[in-house]
C-alpha positions in Angstrom: 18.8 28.7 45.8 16.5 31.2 47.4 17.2 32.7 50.3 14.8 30.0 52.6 17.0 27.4 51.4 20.2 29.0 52.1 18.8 30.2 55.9 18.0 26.5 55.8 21.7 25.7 54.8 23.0 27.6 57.7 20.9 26.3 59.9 21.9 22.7 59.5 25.4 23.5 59.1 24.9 24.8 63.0 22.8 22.2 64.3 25.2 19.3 62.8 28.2 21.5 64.5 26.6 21.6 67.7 25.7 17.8 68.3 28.7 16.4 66.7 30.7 18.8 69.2 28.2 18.0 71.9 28.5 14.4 71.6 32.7 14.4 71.3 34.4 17.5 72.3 32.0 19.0 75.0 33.9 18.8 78.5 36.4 16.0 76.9 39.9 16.3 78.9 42.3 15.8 75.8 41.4 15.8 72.1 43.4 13.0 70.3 43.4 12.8 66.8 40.8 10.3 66.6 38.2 12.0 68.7 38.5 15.0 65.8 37.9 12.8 62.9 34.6 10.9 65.1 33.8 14.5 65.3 33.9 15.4 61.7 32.5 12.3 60.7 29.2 12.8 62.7 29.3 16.4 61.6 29.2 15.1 57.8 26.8 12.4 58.8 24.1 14.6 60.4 24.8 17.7 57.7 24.3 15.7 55.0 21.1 14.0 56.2 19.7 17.2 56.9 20.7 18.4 53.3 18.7 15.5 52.1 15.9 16.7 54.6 16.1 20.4 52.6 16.6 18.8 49.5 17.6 22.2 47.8 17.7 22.8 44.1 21.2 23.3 42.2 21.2 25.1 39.2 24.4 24.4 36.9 25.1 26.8 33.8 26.3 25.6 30.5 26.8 27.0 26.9 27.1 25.2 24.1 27.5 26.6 20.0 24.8 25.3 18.4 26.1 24.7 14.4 23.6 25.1 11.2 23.1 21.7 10.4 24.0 20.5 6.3 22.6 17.7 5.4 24.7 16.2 2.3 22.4 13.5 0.5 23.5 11.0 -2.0 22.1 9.8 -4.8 22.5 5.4 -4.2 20.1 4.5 -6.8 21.9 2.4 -9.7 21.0 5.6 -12.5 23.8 6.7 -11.0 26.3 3.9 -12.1 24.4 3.9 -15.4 24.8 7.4 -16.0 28.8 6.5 -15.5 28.7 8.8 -12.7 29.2 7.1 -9.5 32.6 8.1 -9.3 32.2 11.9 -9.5 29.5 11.7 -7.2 31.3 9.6 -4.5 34.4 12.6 -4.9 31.8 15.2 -4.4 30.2 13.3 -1.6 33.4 12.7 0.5 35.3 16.4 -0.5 31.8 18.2 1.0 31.7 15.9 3.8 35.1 15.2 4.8 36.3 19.6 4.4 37.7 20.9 7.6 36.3 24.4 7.0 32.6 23.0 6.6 32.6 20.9 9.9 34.0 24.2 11.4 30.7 26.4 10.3 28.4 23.7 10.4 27.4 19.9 11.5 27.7 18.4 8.9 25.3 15.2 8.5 25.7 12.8 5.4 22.3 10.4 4.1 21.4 8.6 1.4 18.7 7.8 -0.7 16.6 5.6 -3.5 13.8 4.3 -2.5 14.2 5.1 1.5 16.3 8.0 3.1 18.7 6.5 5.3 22.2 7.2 7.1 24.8 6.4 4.3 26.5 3.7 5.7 26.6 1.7 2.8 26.8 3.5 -0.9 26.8 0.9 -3.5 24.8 3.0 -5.8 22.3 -0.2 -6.5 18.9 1.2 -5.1 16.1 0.0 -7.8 13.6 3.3 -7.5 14.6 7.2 -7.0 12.8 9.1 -4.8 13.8 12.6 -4.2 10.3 13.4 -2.4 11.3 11.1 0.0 14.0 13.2 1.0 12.4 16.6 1.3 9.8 15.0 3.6 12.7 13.3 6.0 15.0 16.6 6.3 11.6 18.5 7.1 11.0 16.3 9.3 14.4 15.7 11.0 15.3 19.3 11.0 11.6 21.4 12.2 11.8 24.9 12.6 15.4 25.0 11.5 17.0 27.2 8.9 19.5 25.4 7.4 20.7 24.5 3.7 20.5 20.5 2.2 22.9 19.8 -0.6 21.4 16.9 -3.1 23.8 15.2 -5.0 22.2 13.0 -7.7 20.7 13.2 -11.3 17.6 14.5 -10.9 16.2 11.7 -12.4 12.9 10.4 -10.3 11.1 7.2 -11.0 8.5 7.3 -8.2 7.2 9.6 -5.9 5.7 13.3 -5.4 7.0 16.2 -7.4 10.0 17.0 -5.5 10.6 20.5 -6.6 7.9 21.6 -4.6 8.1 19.2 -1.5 11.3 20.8 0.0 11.0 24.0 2.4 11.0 26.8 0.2 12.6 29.0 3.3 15.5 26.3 3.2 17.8 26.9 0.4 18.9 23.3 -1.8 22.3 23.3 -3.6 21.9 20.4 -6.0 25.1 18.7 -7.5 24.2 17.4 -10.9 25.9 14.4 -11.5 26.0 13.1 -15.2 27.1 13.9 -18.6 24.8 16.9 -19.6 25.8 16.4 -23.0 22.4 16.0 -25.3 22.4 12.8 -27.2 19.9 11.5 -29.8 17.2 9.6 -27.8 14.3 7.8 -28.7 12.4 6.7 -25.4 8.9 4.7 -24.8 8.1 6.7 -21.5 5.3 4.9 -20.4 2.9 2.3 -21.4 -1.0 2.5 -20.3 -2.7 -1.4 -20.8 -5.5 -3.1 -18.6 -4.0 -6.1 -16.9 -7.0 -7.9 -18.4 -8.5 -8.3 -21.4 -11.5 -10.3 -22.9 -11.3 -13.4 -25.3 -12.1 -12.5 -29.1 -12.3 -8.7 -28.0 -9.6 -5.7 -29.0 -8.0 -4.5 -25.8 -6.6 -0.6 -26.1 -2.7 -0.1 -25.2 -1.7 3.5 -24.7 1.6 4.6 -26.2 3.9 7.9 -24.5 6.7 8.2 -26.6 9.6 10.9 -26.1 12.3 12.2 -28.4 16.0 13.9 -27.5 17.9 15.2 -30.2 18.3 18.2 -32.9 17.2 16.0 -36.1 14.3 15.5 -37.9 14.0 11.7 -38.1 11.3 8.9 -38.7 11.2 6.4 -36.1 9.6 2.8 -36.8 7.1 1.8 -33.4 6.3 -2.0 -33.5 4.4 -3.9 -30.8 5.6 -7.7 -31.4 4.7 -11.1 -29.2 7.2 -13.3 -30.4 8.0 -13.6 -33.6 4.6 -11.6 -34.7 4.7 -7.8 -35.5 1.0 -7.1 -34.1 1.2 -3.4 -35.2 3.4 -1.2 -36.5 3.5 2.5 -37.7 5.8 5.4 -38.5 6.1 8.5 -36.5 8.2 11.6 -37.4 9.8 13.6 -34.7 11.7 16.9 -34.7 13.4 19.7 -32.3 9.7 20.9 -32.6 8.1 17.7 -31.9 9.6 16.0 -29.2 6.8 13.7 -27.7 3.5 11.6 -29.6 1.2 9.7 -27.9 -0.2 6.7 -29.6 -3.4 4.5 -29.3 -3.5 1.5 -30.5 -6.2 -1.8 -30.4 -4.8 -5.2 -30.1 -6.5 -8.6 -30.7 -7.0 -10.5 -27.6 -7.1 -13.8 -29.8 -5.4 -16.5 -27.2 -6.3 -17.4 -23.6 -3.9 -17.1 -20.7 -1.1 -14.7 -20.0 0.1 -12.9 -23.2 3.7 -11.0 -22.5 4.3 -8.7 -25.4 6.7 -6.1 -26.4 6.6 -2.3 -27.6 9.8 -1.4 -29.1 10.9 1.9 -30.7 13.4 2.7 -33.6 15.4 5.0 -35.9 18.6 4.1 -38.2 20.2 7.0 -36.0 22.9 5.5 -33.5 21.5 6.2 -29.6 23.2 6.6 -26.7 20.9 4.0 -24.2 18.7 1.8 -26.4 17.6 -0.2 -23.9 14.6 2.7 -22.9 13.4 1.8 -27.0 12.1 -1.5 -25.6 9.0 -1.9 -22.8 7.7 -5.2 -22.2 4.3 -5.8 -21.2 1.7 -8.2 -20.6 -2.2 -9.0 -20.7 -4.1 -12.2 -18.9 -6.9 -12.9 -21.2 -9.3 -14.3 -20.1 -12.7 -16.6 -21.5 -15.6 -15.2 -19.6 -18.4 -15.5 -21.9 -21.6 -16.6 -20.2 -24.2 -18.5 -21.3 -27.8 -17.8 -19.6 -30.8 -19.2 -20.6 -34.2 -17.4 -19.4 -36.4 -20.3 -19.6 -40.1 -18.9 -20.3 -43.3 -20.5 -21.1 -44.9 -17.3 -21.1 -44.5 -13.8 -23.1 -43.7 -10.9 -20.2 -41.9 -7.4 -21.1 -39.5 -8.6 -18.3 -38.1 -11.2 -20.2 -36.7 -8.4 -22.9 -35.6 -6.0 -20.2 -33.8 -8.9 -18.2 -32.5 -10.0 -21.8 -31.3 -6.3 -23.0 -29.6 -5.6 -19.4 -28.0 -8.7 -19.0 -26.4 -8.2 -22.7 -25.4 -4.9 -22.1 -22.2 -6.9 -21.0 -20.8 -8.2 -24.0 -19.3 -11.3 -22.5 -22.7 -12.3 -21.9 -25.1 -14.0 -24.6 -28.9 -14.6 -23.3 -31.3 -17.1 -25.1 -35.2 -16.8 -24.5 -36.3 -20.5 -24.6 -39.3 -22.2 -24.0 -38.9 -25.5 -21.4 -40.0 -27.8 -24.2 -37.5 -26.8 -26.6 -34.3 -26.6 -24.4 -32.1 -29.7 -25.1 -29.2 -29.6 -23.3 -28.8 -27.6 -20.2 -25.1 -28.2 -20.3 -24.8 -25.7 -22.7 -25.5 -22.6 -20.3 -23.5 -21.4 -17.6 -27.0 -19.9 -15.7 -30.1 -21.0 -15.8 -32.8 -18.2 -15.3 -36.6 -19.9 -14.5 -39.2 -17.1 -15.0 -42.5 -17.9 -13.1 -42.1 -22.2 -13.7 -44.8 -24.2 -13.6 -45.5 -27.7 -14.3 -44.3 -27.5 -17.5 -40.8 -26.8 -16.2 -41.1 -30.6 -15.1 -38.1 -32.3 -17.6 -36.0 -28.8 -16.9 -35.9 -29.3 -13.0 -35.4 -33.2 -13.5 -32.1 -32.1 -15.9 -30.6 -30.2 -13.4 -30.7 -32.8 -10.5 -27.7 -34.1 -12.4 -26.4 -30.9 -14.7 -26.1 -29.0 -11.3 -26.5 -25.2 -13.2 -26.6 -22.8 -11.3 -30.2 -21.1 -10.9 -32.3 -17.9 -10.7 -36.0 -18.1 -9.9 -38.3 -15.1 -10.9 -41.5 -16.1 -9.3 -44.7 -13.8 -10.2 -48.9 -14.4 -10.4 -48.6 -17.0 -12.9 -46.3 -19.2 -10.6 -47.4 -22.5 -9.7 -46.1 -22.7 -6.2 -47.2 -25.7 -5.8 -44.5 -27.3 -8.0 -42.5 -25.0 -6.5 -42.7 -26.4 -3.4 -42.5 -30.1 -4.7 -39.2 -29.1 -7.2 -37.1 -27.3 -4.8 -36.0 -27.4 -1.4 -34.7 -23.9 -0.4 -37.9 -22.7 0.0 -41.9 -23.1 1.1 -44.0 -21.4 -0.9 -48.0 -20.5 1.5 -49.8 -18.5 -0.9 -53.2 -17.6 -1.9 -55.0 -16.0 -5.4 -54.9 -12.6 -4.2 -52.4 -10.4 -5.6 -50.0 -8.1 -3.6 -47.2 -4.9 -4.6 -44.4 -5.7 -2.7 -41.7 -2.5 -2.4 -38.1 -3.4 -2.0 -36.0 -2.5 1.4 -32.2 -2.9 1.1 -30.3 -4.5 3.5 -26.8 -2.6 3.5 -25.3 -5.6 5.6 -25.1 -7.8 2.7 -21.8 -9.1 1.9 -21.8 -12.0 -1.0 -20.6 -9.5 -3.1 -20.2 -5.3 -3.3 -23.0 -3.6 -4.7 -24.5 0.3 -4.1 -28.0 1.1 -3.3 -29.5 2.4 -6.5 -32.7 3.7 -5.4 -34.3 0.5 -4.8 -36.6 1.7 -1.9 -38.1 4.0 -4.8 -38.6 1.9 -7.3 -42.1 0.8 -8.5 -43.3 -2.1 -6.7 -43.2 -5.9 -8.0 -46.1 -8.2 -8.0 -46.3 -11.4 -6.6 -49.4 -13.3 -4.8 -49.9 -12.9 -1.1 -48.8 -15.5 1.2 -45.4 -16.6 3.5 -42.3 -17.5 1.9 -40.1 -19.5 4.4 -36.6 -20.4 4.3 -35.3 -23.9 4.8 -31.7 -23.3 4.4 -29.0 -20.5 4.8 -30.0 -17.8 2.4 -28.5 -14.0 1.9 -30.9 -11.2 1.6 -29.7 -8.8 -0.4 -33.6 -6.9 -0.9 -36.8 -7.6 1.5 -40.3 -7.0 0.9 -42.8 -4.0 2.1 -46.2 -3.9 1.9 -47.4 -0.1 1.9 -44.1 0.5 3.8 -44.6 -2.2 6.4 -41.9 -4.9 6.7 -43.3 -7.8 5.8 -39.6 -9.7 7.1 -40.2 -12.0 4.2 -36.4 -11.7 1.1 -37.8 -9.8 -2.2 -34.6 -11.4 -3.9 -32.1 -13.3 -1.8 -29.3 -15.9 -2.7 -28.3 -19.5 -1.4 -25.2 -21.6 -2.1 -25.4 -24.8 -1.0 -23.0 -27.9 -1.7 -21.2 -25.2 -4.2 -24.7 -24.6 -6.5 -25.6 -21.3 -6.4 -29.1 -20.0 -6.6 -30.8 -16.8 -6.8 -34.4 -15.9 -5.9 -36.8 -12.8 -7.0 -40.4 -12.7 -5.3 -41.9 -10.4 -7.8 -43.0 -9.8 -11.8 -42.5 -6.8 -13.9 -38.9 -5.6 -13.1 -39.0 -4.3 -16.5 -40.4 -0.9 -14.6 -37.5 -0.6 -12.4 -35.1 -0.9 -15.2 -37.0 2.0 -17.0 -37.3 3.9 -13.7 -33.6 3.8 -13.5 -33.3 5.6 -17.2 -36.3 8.3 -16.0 -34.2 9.1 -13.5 -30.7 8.9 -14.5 -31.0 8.8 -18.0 -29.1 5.9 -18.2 -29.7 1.9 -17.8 -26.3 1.7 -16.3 -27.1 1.8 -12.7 -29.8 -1.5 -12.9 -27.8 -2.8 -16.0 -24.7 -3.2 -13.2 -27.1 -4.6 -10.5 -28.2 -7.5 -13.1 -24.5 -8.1 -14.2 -23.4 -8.5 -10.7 -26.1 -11.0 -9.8 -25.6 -12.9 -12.9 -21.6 -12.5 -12.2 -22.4 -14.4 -8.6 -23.9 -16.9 -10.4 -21.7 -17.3 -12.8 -18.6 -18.2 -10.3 -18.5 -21.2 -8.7 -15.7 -20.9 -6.7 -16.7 -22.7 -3.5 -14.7 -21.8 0.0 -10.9 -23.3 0.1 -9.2 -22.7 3.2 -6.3 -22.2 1.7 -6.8 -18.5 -0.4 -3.6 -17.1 -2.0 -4.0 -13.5 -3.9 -1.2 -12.7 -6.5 -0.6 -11.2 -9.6 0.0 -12.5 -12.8 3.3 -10.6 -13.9 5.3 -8.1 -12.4 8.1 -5.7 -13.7 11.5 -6.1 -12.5 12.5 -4.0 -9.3 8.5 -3.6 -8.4 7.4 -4.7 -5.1 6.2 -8.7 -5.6 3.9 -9.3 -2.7 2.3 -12.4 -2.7 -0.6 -12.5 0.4 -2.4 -15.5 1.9 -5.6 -16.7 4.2 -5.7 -20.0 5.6 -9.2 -20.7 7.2 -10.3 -23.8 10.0 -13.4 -25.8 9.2 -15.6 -23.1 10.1 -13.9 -20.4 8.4 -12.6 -18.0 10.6 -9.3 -16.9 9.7 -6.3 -19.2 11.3 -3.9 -17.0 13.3 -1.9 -20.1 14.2 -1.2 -21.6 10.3 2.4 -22.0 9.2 2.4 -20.9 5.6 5.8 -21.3 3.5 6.3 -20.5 -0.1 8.6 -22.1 -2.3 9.3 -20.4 -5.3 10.9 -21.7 -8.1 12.6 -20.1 -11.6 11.6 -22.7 -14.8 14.2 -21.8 -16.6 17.3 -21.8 -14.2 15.6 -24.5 -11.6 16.8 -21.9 -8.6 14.6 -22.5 -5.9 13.7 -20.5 -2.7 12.0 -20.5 0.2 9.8 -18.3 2.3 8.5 -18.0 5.4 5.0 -15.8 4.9 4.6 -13.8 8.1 1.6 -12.8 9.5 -0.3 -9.7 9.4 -3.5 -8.3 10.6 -5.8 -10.1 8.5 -3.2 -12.3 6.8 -0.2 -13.6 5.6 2.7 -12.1 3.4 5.7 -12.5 1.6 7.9 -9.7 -0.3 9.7 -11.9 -3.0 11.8 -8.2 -4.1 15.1 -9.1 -5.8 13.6 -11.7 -8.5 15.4 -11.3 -12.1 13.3 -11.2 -15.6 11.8 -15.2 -16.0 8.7 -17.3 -15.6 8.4 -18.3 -12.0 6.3 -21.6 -10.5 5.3 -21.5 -6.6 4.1 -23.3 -4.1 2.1 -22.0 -0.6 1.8 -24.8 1.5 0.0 -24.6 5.2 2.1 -27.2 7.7 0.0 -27.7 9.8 -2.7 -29.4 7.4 -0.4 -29.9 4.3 -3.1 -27.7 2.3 -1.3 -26.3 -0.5 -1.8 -23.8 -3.6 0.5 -23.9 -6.4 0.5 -21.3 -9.5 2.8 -18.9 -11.7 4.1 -15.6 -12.4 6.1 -13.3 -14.9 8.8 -11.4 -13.7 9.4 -8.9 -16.9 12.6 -7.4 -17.5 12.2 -3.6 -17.4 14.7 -1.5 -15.0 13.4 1.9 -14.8 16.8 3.1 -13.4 18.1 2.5 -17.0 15.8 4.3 -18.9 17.6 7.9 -18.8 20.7 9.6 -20.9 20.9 12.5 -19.1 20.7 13.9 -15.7 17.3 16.0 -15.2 19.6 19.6 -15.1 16.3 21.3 -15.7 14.2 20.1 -12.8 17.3 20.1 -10.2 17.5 23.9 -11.7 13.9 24.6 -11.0 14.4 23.1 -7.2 16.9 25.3 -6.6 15.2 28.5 -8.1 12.4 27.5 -6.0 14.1 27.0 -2.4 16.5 30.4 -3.6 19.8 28.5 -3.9 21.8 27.7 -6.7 22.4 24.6 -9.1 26.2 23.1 -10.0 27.8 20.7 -11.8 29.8 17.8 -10.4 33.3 19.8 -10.9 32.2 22.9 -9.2 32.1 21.4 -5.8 35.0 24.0 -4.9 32.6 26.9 -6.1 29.9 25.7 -3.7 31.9 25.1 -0.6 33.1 29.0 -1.2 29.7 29.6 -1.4 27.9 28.2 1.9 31.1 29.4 4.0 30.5 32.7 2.4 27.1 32.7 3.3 26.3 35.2 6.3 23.0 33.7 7.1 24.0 30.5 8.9 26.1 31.1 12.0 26.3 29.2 14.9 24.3 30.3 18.0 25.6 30.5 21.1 23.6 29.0 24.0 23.3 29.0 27.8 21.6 25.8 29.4 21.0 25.5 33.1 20.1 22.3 34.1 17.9 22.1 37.9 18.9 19.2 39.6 16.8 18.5 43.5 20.0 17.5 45.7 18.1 13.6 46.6 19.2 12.7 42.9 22.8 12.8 43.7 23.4 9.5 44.7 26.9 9.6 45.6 25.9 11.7 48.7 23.8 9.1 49.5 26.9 6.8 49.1 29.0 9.3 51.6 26.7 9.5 54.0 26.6 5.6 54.1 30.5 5.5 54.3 30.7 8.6 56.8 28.3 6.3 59.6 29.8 2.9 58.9 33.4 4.6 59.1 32.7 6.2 62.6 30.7 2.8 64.3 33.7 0.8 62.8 36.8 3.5 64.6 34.1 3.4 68.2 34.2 -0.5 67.9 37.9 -0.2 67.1 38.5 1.9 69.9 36.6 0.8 72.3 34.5 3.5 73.1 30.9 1.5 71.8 
């Protein structure tokens, strides 16, 4: 308190003296007992309220001893247990944590890890990933601007994440405890596997082999990639101490349709260790999307060839130049692309009214738009003879499917006669038209789906020139080969709007994340925040069932079905409300990434260590590293004074004497007789 306040003090201690004396002892004939304690209660009373008036600061001082802290993590992932090693790391875990001279010198604070780092509560040593990153970010985070020393107990041995040896605090020594036979045993190992989830029917599909050897022999192992009872490839590969890793590439026939689970297996007559890392199952969904399109002429145009060569430039798509008199069957095609009709496209219009193919226009100066207009609803068609160039505009706001702008504001411009084009429907622009850089606000090519046909429009003859502009200035078709495919892609689908739209995956490993996610949409499409979406999921083989509640999200619904053994699974995502449902399958493949290892990574714990300047041990030197932080002079506890400024109003128990002080001295007055 400053001297003010304590003048202040004084003061009040005075003036509550000299009323409460007034008011009880001043000219009183004889002082009884009770008189003296009316007086010290209205002394306390009036004091106090005048404390509360001053309201003075008190300062209290405390020190405390501030401890390094030492994090002890644990390895709980289930490499442990398969390394035959969860014992020795649960003794080194409770010897660190539970030693008297430890807790003395620091605060000792125990976690755990696999996938998350977490308080270890509960070791069970059954966690389905390892990440060590994850544990370098969390103490850097929990700990800021600390100097203090982690010790890691596990085997080194990460299956997701960063790099960990250069995530920790390289200011902040790490003392590892490599849990683990470091014994080296022959190993053959398929590391990883690099395949496209799909692949195309009657096509090869590439699969990208890492394979890894541990040992001191020279041996030839035997690779096979099998799908049942088929060897689809196999080869011999020679490793030695020299050569302890291969990479293979090999090209597979996609020859069925639908989900195709295979397996790559690697293997020696030497005896191993773990041979369950010689096996990696995988899978490819192929898939049969070879589209038919026939470009229906009745005229010779260098578009046709350019729309022809780009279109193929996808080999899942075959194009046949026809004339309208000679096309049978229009069943045959998947797209139908009608450059500049005229009445002689008569019988190809009339088969369509019940075919239902979907369409692409490509109007130009020999159009008859007259035919047009009598053939097709979509649009009317107010033209005259005189011919216009028409320059594209893009219209970045289009949304029926993702595409770049290539340049089309500098591409040459297309020809078409002058007139009005009006809409009569619901059509997406995806270019509009220019004259001499004036919008004309008329589409250039625009799209239309309507009672789930699909059609396309193009305003304009000789795209031919933007297809070679594209290679003048890029040197490559690519760009304008991708615009075509992706219209003729649009066309191609048919999938018409469900309200019900469920997103999934065909197959999953074992221990990955299996997130299914859902939209339900009303009647007019907007996302339905109030649906109730369940998910029954069901294992063919064992007839298990379970059910989900999906729960909602920002922009839709999700389940995480984690836990689900190796097996073919059936499902079912029903909305309650409306009883809309969508039913499908999955592939859960067995592959446990926490049992692919032999050994404990000693190297890389080594190299953490060397990095953050501390020092790697075994599991049976825990002794040697207790000696080692209690001999370390760097980590001492800090002493330190806290004063804690409290304004006298927050005591409330003053408040509560005060309170007591009045009522007592009214209640002795009444008692008495002198109110």
């Amino acid at each position: 308190m400053n001297t003010n306040t304590i003048l202040l003090v004084l003061l009040s201690l005075g003036v509550a003296f000299a009323l409460s004396f007034y008011h009880y002892l001043y000219k009183v004939k004889s002082r009884s007992k009770v008189t003296l304690l009316l007086t010290f209660l209205r002394f306390f009373s009036i004091f106090g309220l005048l404390l509360l008036l001053i309201n003075p600061i008190i300062s209290r001082k405390t020190v405390e001893t501030m401890k390094t802290p030492l994090p002890i993590v644990l390895d709980n992932s289930a490499s442990i247990k398969d390394l035959k090693a969860d014992k020795s790391a649960m003794e080194v875990f409770q010897k660190l944590s539970e030693n008297k001279e430890l807790a003395d010198k620091f605060d000792v604070q125990t976690y755990q890890f696999a996938t998350d780092f977490t308080p270890s509560d509960t070791i069970d040593f059954k966690g389905k990933q390892t990440n060590i990153d994850v544990v370098a970010k969390n103490v850097k985070s929990v700990y800021k601007n600390q100097h203090f020393p982690t010790v890691l107990i596990s085997d080194g041995n990460q299956t997701s994440g960063e790099d960990y040896v250069f995530g920790f605090n390289p200011d902040n020594k790490v003392y590892p405890v490599v849990v683990g036979d470091t014994t080296t045993y022959l190993d053959l190992k398929v590391t990883q596997l690099n395949v496209n989830k799909y692949a195309f029917h009657k096509n090869k599909f590439p699969v990208e082999v890492f394979l890894n050897y541990a040992g001191t022999k020279n041996i030839n192992a035997t690779f096979k990639i099998t799908q049942g009872n088929s060897v689809l490839n196999e080869q011999t590969v020679a490793f030695s101490p020299s050569k302890k890793s291969a990479t293979l590439n090999v090209l597979l026939p996609a020859d069925k349709v639908g989900l195709q689970i295979m397996k790559a297996v690697i293997s020696s007559k030497e005896p191993e260790k773990n041979s369950y890392n010689n096996t990696k199952n995988f899978a490819v969904e192929v898939i049969d999307q070879k589209t038919e399109v026939a470009l229906i002429s009745a005229m010779a145009h260098p578009d046709l060839g350019a729309i022809k060569r780009s279109i193929e430039s996808n080999a899942q798509r075959k194009v046949t130049i026809v004339k309208p008199d000679d096309i049978k069957s229009l069943t045959d095609y998947n797209i139908l692309i009608l450059y500049q009709p005229t009445a002689a496209f008569k019988s190809v219009f009339d088969q369509n009214q019940n075919a239902k193919v979907n369409t692409w226009i490509i109007t130009g100066n020999d159009t008859d738009y007259t035919f047009l207009n009598q053939n097709q609803k979509l649009f009317t068609f107010r033209m005259s003879g005189q011919k216009e160039n028409y320059l594209a505009a893009f219209d970045s706001q289009f949304n029926l499917f993702a595409l770049d702008n290539i340049g089309f504001e500098r591409f040459p411009p297309l020809e078409n006669p002058f007139g009005t084009i009006t809409a009569a429907g619901n059509v997406n622009t995806l270019l509009s038209s220019n004259i001499h850089n004036i919008a004309t606000n008329q589409p250039l090519l625009t799209f239309s789906e309507e009672q789930g046909r699909r059609s396309a429009f193009l305003f304009g003859e000789n795209i031919w020139k933007w297809r070679a502009e594209t290679f003048v200035n890029k040197k490559s078709f690519a760009d304008f080969d991708i615009f075509l495919d992706k219209t003729i892609q649009y066309l191609a689908s048919n999938n018409t709007r469900k309200s019900l739209v469920v997103e999934h995956e065909r197959f999953y490993n074992s221990g990955e994340g299996i997130e299914i996610t859902a939209q339900y949409f009303n009647k007019n499409y907007e996302l339905d925040e109030k649906a109730r979406l369940t998910i029954s999921v069901t294992n063919t083989k064992t007839k298990q069932v379970k059910n989900y509640d999906l729960l909602r999200t920002s922009n839709a619904f999700k389940v995480n079905l984690d836990g689900l053994t190796a097996g073919h699974y059936s499902f079912t995502v029903k909305e309650l409300n409306s009883n809309s449902a969508y039913s499908s399958s999955f592939d859960v493949l067995d592959f446990d990434i926490e049992k692919q290892f032999v050994n404990p990574d000693w190297n890389k714990l080594s190299q953490l260590a060397s990095q953050t300047k501390g020092q790697a041990f075994l599991s049976n030197q825990a002794d040697a590293l207790i000696k080692q932080l209690l001999a370390d002079d760097s980590y001492k506890a800090v002493q330190k004074t806290i004063v804690k400024k409290s304004p006298l109003i927050d005591w409330i128990w003053l408040l509560v004497l005060i309170a007591v002080s009045l009522a007592s001295e009214w209640f002795i007055r009444k008692y008495n007789g002198l109110l």
